[in-house]
C-alpha positions as CSV (number, residue, x, y, z in Angstrom):
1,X,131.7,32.9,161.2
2,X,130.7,29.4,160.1
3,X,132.3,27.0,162.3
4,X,131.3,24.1,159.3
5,X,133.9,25.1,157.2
6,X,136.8,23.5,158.9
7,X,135.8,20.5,160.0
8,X,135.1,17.2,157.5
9,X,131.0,16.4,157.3
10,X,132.3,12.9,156.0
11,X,128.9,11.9,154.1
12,X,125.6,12.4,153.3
13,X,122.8,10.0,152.7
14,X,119.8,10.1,150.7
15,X,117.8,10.9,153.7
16,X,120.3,13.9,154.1
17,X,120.6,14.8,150.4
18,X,116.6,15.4,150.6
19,X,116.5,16.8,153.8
20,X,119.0,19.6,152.0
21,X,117.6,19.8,148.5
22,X,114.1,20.3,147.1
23,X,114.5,17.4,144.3
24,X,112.6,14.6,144.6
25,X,112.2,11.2,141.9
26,X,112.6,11.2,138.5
27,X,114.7,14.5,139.1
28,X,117.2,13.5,142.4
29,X,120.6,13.0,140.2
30,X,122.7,11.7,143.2
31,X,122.1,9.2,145.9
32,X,124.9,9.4,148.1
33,X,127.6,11.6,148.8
34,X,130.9,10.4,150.4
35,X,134.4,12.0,150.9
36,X,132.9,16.0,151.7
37,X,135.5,17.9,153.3
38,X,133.4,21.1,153.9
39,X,132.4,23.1,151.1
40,X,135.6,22.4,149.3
41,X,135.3,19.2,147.6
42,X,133.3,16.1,148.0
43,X,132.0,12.5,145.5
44,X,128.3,12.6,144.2
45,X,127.6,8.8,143.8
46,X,124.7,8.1,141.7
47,X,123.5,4.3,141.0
48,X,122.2,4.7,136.9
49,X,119.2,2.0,136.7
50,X,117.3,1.1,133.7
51,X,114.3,1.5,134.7
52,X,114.6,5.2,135.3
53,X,112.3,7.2,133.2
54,X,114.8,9.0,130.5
55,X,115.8,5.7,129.4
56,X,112.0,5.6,127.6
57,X,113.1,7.8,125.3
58,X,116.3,8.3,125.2
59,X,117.4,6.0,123.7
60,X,114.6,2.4,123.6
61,X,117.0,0.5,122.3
62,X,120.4,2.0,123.4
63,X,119.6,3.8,126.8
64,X,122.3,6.5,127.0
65,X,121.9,9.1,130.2
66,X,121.4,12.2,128.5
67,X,124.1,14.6,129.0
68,X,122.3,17.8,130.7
69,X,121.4,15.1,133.5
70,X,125.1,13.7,134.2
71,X,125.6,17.6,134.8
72,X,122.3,18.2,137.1
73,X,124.0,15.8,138.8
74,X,127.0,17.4,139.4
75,X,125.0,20.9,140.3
76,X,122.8,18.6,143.0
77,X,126.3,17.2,144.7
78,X,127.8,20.4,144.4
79,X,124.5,22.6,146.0
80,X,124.2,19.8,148.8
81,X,127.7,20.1,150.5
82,X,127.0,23.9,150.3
83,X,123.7,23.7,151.7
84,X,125.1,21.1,154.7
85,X,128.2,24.1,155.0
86,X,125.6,26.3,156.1
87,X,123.3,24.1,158.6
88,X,124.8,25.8,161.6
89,X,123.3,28.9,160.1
90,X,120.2,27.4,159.6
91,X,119.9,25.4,156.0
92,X,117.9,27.3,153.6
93,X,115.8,26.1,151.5
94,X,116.7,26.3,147.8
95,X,120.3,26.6,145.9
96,X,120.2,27.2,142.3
97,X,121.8,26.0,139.5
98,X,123.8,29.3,138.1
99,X,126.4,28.6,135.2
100,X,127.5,25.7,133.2
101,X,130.8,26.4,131.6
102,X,133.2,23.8,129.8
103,X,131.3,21.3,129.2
104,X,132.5,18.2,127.7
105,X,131.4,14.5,128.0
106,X,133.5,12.2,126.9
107,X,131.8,8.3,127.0
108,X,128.0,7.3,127.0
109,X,126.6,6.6,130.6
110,X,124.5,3.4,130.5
111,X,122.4,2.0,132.9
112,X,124.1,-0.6,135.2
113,X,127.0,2.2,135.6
114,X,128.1,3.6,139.0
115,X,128.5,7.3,138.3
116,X,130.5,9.5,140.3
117,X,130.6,13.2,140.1
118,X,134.0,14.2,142.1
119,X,133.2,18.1,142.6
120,X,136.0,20.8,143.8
121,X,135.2,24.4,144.9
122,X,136.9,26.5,142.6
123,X,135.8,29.8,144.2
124,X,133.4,31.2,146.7
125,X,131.8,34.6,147.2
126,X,128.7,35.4,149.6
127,X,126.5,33.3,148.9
128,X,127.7,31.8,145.2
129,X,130.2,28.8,144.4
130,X,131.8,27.6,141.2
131,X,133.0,23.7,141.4
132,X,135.6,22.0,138.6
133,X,133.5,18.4,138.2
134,X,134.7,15.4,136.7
135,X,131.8,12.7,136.2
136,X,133.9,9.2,136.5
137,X,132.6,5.6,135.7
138,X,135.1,2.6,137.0
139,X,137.4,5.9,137.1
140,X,137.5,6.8,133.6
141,X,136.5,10.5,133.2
142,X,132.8,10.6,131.1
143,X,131.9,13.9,131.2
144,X,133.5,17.3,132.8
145,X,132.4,20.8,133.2
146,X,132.6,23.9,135.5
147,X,129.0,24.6,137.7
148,X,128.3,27.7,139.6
149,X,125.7,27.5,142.7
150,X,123.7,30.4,144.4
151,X,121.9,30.3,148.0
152,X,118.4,31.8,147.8
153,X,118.3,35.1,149.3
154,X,114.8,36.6,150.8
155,X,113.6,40.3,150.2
156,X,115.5,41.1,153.6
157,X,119.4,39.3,152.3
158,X,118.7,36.8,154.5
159,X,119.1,32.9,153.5
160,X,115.8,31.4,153.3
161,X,114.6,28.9,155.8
């Protein structure tokens, strides 16, 4: 029984995002996450800055976030609250990005822009979840989609440590 699952973690820093996840610069989507009520639902914040290294290409002259990283995003926030779910079973060490399903993005993210990826569990079994995410700017809806998320197992079914 996992005691974390009924209690509010509040919020994680970056210091507790990497401590949880594997990413590290250019690839870490999220910098802070706020509002996490368990595994349930919780607010990916991620400051977009102009000098970050996509913007080189895509686009020189109109930096637009690509798309595919507004929804790495959303898997990062979502694997991170259920990686910190699972500390007082002993975090393991990698969650994978499963499924993208329902994708849909809906205004350019630009650098300057306060991205928020607002991430509800839709269902949970063993050790996969599927989260609903709405990526929000000044509250407008950007982009949308539905993420699954899978704990790494070892050879024994055990999650890795």
């Amino acid at each position: 029984m996992n005691i974390q699952s009924d209690i509010t973690l509040g919020s994680a820093d970056i210091l507790r995002i990497l401590a949880a996840l594997p990413h590290r610069y250019p690839f870490l989507m999220v910098d802070k996450i706020v509002d996490i009520d368990g595994d349930r639902r919780a607010v990916g914040v991620k400051n977009v800055s102009a000098n970050e290294p996509h913007f080189q290409g895509h686009f020189p002259d109109n930096p637009v976030m690509p798309g595919v990283l507004i929804l790495e995003g959303m898997a990062q926030t979502a694997g991170t609250i259920c990686l910190l779910n699972r500390e007082a079973d002993g975090p393991p060490s990698l969650v994978y990005f499963m499924t993208v399903d329902k994708a849909k993005f809906r205004k350019p993210v630009v650098p300057g822009d306060v991205l928020e990826y607002h991430m509800t569990q839709m269902t949970k079994r063993r050790n996969m979840w599927w989260f609903r995410g709405e990526a929000k700017v000044d509250g407008q809806i950007v982009a949308e989609a539905e993420v699954g998320a899978m704990i790494a197992q070892d050879a024994q079914g055990q999650a890795r440590k």
